[in-house]
N, CA, C and O atoms as a MOPAC input file, in Angstrom:
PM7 MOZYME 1SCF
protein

 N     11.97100 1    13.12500 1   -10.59000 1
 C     10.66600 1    12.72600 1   -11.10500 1
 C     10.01500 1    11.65900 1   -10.22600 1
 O      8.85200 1    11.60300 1    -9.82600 1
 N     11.14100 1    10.74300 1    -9.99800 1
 C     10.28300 1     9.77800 1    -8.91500 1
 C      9.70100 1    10.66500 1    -7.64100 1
 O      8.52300 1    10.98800 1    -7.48800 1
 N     10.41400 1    10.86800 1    -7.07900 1
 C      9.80500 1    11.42000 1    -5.73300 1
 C      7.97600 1    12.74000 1    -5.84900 1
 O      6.93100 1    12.95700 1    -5.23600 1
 N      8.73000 1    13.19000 1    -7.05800 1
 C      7.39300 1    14.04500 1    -7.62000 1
 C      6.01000 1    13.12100 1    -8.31000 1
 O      4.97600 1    13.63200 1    -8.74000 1
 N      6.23700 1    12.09200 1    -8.28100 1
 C      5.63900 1    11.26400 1    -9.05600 1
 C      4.69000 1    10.43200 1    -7.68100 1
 O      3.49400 1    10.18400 1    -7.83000 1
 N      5.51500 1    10.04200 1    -6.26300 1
 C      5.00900 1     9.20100 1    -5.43100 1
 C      3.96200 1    10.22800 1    -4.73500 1
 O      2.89500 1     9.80600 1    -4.28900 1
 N      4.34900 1    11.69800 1    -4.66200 1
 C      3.73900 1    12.69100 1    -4.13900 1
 C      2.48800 1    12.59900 1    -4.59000 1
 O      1.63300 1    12.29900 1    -3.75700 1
 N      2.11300 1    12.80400 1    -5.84800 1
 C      0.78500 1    13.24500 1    -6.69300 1
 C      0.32300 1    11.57100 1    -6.41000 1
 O     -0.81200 1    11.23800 1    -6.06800 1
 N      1.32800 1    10.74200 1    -6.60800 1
 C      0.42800 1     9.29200 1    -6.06700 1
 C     -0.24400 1     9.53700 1    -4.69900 1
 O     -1.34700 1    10.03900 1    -4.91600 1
 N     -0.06900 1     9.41700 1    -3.65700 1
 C     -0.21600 1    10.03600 1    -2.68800 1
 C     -1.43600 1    10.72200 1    -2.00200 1
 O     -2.25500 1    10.50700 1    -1.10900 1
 N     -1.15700 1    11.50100 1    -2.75700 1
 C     -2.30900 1    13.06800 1    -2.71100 1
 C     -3.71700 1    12.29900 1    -3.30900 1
 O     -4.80600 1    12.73600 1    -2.93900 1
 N     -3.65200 1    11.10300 1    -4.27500 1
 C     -4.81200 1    10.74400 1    -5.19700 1
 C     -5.24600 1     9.41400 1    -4.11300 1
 O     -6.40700 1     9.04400 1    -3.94100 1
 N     -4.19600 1     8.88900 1    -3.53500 1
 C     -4.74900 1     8.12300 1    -2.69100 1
 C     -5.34500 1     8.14500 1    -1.58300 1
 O     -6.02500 1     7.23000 1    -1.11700 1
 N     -5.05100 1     9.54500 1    -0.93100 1
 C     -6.02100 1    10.27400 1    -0.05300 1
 C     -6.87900 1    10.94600 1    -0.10200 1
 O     -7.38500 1    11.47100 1     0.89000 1
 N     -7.43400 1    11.17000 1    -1.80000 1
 C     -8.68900 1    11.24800 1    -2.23500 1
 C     -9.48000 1     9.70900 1    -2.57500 1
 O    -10.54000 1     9.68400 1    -3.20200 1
 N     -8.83400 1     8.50900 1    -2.09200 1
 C     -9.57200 1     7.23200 1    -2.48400 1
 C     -9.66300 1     6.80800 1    -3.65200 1
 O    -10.67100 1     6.19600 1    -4.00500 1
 N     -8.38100 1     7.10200 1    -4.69200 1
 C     -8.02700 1     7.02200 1    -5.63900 1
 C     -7.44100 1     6.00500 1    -5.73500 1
 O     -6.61700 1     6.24300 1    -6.61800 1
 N     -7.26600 1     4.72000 1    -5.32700 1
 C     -6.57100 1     3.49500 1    -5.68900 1
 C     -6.02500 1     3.19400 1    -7.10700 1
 O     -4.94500 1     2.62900 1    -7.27600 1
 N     -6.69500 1     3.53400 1    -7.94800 1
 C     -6.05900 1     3.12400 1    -9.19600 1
 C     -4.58300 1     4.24400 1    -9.76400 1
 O     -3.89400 1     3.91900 1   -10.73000 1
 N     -4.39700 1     5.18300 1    -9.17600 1
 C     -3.47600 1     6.01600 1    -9.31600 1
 C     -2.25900 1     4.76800 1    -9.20900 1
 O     -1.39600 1     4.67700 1   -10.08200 1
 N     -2.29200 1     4.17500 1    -8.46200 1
 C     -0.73600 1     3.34800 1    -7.95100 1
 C     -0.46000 1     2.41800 1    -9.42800 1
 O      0.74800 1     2.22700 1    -9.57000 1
 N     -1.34000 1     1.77300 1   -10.60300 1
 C     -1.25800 1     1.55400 1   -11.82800 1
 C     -0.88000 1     2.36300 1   -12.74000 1
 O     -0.67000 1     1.82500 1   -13.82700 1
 N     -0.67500 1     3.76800 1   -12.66800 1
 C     -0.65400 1     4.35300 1   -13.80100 1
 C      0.71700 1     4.29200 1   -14.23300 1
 O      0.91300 1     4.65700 1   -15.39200 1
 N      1.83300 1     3.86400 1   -13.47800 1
 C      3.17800 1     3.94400 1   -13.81200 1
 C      3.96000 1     2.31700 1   -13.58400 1
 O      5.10300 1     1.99700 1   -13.90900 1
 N      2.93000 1     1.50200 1   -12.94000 1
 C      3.80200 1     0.26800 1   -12.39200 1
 C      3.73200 1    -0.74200 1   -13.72800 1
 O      2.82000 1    -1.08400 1   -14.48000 1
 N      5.04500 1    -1.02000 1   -13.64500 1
 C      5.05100 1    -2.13400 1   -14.18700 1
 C      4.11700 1    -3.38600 1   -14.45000 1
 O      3.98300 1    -4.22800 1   -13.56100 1
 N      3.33600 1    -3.53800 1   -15.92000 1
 C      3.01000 1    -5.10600 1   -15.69500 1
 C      3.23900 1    -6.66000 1   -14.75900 1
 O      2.54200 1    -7.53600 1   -14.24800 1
 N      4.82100 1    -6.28000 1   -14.95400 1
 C      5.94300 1    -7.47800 1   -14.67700 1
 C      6.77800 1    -7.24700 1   -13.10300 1
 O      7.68200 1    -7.95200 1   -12.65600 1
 N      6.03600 1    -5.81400 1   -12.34400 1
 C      6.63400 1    -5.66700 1   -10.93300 1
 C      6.21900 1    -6.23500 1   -10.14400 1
 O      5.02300 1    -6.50600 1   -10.04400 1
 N      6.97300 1    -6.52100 1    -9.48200 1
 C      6.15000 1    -7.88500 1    -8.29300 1
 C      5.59000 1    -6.91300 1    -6.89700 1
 O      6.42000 1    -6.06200 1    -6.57900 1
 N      4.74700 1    -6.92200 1    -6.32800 1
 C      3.47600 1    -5.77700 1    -4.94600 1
 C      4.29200 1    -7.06100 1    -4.22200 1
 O      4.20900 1    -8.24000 1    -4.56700 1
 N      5.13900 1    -6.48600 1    -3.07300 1
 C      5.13600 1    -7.31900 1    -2.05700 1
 C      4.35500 1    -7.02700 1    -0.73200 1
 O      5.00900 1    -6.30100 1     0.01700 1
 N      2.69900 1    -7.52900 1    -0.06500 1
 C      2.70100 1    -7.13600 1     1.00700 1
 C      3.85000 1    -7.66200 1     2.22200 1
 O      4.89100 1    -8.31400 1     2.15200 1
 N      3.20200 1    -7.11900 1     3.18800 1
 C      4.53100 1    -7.49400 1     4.40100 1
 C      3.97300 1    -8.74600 1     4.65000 1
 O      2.77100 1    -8.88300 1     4.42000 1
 N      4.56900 1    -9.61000 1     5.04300 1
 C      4.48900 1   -10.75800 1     5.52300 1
 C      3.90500 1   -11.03400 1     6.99500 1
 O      4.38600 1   -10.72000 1     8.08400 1
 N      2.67000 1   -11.74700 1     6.67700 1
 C      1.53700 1   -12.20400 1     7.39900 1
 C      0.88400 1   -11.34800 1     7.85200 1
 O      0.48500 1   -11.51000 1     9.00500 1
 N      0.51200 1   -10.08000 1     7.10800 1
 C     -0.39600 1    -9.39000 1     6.47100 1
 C     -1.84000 1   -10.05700 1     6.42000 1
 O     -1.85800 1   -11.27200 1     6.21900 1
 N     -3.04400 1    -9.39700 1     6.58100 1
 C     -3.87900 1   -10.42700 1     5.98900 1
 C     -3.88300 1   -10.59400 1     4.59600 1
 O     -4.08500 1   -11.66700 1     4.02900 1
 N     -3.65500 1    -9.50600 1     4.04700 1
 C     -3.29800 1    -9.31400 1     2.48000 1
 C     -2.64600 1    -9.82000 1     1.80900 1
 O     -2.96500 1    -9.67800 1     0.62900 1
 N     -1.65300 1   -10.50400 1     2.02300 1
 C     -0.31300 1   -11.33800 1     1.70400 1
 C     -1.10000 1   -12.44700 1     1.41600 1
 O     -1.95400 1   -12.98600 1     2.11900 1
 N     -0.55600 1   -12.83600 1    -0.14300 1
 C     -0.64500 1   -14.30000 1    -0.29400 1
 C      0.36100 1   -15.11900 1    -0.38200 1
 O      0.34100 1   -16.19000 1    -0.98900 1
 N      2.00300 1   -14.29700 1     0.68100 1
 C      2.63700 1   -15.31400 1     0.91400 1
 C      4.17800 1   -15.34900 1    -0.47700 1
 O      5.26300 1   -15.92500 1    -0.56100 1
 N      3.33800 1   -14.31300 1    -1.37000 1
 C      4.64600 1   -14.37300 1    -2.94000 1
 C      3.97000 1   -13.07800 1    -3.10700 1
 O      2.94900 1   -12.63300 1    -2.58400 1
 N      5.00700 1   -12.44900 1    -4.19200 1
 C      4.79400 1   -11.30300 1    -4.76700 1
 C      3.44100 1   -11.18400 1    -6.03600 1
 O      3.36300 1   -11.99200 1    -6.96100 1
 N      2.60200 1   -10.20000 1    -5.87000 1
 C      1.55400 1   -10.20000 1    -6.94900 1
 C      2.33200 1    -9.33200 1    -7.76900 1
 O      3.23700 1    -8.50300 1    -7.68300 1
 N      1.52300 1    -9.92700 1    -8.67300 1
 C      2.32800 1    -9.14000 1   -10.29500 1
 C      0.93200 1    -8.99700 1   -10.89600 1
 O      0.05900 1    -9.86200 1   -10.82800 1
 N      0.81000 1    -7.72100 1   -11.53800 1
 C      0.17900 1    -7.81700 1   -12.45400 1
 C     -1.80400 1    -7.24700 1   -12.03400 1
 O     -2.56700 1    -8.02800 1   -11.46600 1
 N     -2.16500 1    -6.05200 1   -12.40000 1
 C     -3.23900 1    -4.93000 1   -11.65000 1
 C     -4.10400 1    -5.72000 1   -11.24100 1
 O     -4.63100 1    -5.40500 1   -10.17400 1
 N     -4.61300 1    -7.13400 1   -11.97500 1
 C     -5.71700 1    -7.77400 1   -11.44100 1
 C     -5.59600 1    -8.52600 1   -10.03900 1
 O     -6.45600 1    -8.46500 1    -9.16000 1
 N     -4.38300 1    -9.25600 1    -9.95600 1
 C     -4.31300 1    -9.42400 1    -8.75200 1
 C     -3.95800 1    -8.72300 1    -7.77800 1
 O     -4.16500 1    -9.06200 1    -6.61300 1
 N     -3.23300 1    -7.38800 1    -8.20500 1
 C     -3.27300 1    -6.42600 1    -7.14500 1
 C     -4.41000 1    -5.85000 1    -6.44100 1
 O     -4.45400 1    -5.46900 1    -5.27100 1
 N     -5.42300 1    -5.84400 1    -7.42700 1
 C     -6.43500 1    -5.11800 1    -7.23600 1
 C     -7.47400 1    -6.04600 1    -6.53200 1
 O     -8.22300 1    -5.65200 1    -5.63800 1
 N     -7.44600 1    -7.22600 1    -6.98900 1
 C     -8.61100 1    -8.13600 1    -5.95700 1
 C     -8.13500 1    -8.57600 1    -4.39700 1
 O     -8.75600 1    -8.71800 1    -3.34400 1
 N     -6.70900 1    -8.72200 1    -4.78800 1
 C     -6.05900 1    -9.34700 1    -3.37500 1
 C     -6.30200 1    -8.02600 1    -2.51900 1
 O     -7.00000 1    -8.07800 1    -1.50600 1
 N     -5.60200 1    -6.62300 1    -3.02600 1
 C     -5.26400 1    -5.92500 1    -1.64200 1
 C     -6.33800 1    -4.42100 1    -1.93400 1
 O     -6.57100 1    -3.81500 1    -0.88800 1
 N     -6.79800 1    -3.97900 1    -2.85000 1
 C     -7.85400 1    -2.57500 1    -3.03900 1
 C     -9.23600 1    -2.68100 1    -2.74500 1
 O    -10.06700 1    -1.86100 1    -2.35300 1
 N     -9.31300 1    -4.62300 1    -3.19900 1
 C    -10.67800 1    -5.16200 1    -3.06300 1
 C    -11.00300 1    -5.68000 1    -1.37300 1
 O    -12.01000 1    -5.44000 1    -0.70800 1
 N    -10.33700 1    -6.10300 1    -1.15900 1
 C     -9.74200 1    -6.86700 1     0.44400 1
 C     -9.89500 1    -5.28100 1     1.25900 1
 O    -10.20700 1    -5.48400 1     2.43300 1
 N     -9.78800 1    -4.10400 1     1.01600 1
 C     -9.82600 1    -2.88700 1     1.70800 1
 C    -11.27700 1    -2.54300 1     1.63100 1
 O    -11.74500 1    -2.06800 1     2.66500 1
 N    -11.97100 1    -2.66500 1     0.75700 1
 C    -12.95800 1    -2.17400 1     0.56600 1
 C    -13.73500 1    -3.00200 1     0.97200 1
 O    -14.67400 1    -2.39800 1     1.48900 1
 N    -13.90900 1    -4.32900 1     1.04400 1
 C    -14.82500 1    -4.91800 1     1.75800 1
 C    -14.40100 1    -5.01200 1     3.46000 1
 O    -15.21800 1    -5.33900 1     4.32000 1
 N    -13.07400 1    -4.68500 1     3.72100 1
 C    -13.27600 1    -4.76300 1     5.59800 1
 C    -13.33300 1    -3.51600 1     6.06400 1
 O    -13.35600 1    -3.43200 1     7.29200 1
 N    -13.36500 1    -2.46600 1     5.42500 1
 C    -13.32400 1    -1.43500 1     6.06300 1
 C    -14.13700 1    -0.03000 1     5.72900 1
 O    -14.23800 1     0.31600 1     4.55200 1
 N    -14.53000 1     0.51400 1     6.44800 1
 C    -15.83800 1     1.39200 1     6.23800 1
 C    -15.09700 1     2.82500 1     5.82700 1
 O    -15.50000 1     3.60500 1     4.96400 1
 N    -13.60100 1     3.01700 1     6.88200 1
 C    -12.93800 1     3.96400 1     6.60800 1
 C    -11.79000 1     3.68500 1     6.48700 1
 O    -11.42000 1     2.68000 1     7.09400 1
 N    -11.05300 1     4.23500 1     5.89300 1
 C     -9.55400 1     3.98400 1     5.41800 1
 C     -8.58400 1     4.56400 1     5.02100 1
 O     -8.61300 1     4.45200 1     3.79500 1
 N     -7.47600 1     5.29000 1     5.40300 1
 C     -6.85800 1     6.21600 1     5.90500 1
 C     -5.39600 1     6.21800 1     5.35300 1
 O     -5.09100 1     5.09600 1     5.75700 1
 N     -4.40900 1     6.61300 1     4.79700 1
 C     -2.95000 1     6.64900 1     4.82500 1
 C     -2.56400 1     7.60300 1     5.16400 1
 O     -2.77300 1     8.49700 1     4.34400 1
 N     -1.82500 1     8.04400 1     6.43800 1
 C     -1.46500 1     8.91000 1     6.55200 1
 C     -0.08900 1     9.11000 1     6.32400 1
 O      0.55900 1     8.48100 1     7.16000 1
 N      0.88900 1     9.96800 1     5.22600 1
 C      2.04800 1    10.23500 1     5.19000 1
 C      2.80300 1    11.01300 1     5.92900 1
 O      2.30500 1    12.13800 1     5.97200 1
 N      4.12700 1    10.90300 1     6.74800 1
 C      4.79300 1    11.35300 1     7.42800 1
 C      5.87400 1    11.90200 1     6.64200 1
 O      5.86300 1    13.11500 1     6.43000 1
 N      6.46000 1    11.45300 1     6.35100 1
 C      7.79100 1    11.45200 1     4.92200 1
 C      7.66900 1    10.45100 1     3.80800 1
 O      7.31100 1     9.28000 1     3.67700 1
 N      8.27600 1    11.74800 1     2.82400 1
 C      8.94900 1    11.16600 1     1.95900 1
 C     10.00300 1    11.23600 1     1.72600 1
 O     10.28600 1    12.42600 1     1.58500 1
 N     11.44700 1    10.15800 1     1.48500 1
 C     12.46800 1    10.33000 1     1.39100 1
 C     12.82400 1     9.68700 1    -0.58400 1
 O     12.20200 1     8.74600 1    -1.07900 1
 N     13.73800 1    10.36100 1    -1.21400 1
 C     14.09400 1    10.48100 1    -2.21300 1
 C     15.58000 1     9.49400 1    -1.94900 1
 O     16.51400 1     9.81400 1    -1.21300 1
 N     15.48400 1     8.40500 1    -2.66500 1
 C     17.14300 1     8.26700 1    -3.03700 1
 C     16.96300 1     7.87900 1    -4.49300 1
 O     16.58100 1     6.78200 1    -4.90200 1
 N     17.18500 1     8.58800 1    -4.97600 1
 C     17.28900 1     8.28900 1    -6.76200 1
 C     15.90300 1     7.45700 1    -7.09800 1
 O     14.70600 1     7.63500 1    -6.87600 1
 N     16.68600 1     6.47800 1    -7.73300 1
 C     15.37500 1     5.38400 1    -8.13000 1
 C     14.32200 1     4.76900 1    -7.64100 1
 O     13.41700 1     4.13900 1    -8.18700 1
 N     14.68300 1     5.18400 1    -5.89800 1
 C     14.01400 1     4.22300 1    -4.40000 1
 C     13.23900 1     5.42100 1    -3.42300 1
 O     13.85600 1     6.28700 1    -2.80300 1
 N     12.02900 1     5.29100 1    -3.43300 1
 C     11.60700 1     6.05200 1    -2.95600 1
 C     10.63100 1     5.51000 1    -1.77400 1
 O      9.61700 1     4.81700 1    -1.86200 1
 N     11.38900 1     6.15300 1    -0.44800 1
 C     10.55500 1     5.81400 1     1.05800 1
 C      9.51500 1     6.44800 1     1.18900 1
 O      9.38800 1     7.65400 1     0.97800 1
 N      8.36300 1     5.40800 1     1.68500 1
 C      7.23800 1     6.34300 1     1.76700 1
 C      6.84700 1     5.92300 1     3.42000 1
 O      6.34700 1     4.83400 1     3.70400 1
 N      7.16500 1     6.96600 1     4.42200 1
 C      6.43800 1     6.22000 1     6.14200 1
 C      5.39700 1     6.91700 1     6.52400 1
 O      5.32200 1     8.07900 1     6.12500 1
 N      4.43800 1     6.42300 1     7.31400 1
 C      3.26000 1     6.97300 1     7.78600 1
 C      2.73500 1     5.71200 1     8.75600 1
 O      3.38600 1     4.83600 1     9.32600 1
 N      1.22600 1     5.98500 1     8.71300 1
 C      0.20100 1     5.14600 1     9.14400 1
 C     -0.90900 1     5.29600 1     8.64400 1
 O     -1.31300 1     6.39300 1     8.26000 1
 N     -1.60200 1     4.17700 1     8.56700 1
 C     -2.84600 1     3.75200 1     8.50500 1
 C     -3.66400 1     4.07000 1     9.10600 1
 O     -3.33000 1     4.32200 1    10.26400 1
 N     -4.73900 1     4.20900 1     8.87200 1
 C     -5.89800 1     4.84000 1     9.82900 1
 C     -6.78900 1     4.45100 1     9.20700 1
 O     -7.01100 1     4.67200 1     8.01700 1
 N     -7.67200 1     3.54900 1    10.27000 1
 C     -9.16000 1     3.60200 1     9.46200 1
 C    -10.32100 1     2.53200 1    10.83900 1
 O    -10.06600 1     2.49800 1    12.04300 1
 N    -11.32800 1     1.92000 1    10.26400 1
 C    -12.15900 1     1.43100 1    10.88900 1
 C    -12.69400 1     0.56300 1    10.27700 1
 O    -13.11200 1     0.96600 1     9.19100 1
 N    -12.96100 1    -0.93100 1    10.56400 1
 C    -13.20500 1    -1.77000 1     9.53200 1
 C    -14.33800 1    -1.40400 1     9.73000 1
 O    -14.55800 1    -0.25500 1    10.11400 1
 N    -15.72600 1    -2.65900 1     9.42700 1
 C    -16.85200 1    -2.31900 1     8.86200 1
 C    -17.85200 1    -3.09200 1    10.26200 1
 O    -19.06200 1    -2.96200 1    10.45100 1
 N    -16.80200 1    -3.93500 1    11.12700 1
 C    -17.13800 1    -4.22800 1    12.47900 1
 C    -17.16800 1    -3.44600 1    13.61700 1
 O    -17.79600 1    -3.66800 1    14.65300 1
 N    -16.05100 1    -2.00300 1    13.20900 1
 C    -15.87800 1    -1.38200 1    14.07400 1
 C    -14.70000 1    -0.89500 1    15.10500 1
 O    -14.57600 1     0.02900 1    15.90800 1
 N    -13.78800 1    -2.15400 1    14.59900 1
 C    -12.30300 1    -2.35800 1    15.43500 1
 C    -11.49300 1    -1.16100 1    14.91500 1
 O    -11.70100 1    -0.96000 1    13.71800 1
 N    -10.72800 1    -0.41300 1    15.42200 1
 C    -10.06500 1     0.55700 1    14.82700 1
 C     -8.40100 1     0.48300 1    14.29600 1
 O     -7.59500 1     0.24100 1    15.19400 1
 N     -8.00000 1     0.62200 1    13.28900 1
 C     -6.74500 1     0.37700 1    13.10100 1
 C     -5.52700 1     2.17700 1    13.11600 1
 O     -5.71200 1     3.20300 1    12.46000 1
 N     -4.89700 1     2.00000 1    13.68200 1
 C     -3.48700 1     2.61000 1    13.84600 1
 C     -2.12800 1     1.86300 1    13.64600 1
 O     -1.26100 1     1.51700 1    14.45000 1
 N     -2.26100 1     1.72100 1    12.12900 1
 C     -0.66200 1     0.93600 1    12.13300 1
 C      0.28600 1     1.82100 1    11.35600 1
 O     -0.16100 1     2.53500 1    10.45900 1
 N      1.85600 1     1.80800 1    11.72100 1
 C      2.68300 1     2.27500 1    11.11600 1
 C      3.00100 1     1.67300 1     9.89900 1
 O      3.11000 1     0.45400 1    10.03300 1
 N      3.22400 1     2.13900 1     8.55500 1
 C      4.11500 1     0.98900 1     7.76900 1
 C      4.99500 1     1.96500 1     7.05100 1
 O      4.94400 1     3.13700 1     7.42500 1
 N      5.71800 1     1.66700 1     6.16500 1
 C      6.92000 1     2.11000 1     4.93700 1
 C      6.30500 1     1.35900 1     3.64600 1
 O      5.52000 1     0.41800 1     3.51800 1
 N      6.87400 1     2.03200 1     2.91500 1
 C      6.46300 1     1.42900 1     1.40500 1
 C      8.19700 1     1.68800 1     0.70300 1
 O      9.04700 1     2.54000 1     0.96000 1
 N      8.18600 1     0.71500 1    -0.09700 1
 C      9.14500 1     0.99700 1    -0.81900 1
 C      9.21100 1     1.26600 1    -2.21200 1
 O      9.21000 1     0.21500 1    -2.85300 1
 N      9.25100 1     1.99500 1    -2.71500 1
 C      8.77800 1     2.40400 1    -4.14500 1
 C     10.12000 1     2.31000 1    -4.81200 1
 O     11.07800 1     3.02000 1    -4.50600 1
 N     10.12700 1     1.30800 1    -5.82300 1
 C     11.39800 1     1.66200 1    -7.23900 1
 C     11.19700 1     1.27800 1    -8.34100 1
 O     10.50200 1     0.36100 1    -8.77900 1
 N     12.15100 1     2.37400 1    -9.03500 1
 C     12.07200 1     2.97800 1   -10.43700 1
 C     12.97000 1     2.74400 1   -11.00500 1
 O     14.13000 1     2.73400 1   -10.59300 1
 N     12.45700 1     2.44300 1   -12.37900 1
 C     13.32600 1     2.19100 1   -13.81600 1
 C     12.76300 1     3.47000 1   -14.49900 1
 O     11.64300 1     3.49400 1   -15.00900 1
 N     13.68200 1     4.61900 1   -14.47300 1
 C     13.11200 1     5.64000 1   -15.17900 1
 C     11.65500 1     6.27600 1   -14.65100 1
 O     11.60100 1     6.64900 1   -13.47900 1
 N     10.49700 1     6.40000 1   -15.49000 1
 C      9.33100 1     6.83900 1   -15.28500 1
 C      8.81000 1     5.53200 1   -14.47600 1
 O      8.20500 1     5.86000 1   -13.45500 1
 N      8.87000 1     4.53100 1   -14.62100 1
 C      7.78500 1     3.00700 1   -14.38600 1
 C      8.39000 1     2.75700 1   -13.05400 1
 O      9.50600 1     3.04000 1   -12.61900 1
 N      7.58800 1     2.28100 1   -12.63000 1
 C      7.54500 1     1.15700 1   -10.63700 1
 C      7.46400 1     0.26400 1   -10.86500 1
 O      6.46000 1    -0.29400 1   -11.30900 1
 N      8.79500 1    -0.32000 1   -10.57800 1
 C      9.03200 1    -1.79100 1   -11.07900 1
 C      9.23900 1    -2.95200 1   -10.07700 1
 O      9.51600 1    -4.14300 1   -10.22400 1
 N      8.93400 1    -1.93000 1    -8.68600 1
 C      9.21800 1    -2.80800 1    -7.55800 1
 C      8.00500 1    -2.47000 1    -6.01500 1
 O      8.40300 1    -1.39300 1    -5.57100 1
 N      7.47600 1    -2.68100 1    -5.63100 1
 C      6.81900 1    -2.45200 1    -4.34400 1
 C      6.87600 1    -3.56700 1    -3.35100 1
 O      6.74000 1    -4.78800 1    -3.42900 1
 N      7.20500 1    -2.43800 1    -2.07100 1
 C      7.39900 1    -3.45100 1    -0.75300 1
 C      7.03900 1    -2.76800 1     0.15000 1
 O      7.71300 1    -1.80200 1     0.50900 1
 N      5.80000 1    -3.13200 1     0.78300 1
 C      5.09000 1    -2.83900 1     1.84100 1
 C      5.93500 1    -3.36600 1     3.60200 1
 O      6.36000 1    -4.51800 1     3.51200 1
 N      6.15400 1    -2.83400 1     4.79000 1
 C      6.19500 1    -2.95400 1     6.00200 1
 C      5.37300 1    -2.55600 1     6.70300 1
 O      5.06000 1    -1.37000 1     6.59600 1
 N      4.88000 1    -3.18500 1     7.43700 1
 C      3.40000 1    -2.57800 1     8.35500 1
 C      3.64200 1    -3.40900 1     9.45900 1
 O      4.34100 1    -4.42200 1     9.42300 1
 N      2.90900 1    -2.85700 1    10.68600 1
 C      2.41300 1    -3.78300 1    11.91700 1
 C      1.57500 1    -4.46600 1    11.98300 1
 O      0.50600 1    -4.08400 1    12.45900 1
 N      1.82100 1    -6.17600 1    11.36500 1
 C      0.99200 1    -6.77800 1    11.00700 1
 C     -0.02700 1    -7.40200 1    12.31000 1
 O     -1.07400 1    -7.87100 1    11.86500 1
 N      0.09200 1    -7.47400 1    13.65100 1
 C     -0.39100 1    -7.59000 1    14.46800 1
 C     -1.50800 1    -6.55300 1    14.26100 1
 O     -2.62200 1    -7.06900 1    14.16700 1
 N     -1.48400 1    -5.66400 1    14.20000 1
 C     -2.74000 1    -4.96700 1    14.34800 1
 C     -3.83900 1    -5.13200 1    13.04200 1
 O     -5.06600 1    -5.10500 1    13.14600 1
 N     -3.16800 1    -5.28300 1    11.97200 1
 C     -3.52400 1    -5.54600 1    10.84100 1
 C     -4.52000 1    -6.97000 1    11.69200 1
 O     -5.56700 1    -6.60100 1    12.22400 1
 N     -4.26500 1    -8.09200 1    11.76300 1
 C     -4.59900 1    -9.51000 1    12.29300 1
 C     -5.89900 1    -8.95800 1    13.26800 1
 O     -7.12400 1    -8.90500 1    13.16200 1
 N     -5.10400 1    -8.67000 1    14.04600 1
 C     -6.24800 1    -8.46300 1    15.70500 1
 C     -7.76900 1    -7.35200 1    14.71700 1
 O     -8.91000 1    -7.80400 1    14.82000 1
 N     -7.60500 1    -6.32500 1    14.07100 1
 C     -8.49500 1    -5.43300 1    13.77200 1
 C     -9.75000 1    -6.43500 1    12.86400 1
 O    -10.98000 1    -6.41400 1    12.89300 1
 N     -8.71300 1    -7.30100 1    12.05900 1
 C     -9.47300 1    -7.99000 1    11.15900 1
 C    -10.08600 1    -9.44300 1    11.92700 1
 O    -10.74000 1   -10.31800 1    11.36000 1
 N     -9.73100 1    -9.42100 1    13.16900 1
 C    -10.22000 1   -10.84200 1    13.88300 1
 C     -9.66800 1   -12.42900 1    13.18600 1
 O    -10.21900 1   -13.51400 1    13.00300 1
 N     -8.34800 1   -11.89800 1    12.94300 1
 C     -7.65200 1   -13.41800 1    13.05400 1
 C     -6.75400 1   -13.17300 1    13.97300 1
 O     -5.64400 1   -13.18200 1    13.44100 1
 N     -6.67600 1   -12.89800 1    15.41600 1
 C     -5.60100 1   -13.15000 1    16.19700 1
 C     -6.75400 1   -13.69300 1    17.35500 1
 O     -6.37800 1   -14.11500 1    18.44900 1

């Protein structure tokens, strides 16, 4: 179910569906971005509102286009790998190509855990803090 579950997540987020990633997560799961991210505030967000202003809202105002592209998905029970890249164009124009992983885990049906890896250098340089 998990792995069938990150899929249809997935598929909705490459229709620009952001709110799909709420429909199963935990209140009480902590969103870790990767560290020094621009997105990162450094601790885990908990909880849709700050997910949603720190990192869905933060997308939508730098970037004109915005892209996930999935490569695999790998299944281990409760933990589900998600690798690809990013693709998109902020709203200046700089273009982003970054790799990242996601880490998705499950208590049953609910996502009780997220952990983002990305190339935060490009993340920085695209957004003009490097």
């Amino acid at each position: 179910m998990s792995k069938a579950y990150v899929e249809y997540m997935y598929e909705r987020l490459a229709e620009g569906d952001f709110g799909v990633v709420f429909e199963k997560l935990s209140p009480d799961a902590p969103w870790i971005e990767a560290e020094n991210v621009p997105y990162s505030p450094g601790a885990p967000l908990k909880g849709r509102e700050a997910i949603q202003k720190t990192v869905f809202d933060s997308h939508e105002k730098d970037f004109a286009e915005f892209q996930i592209n999935v490569s695999r998905i790998a299944d281990a029970g409760d933990t589900v790998l998600v690798q690809g890249r990013y693709v998109g164009t902020t709203k200046t124009g700089a273009k982003l190509d970054a790799i990242f992983s996601h880490v998705w885990d499950f208590d049953g049906d609910t996502i009780v855990r997220f952990q983002q890896y990305t190339d935060t250098w490009q993340w920085r340089r695209v957004l003009g803090l490097e």
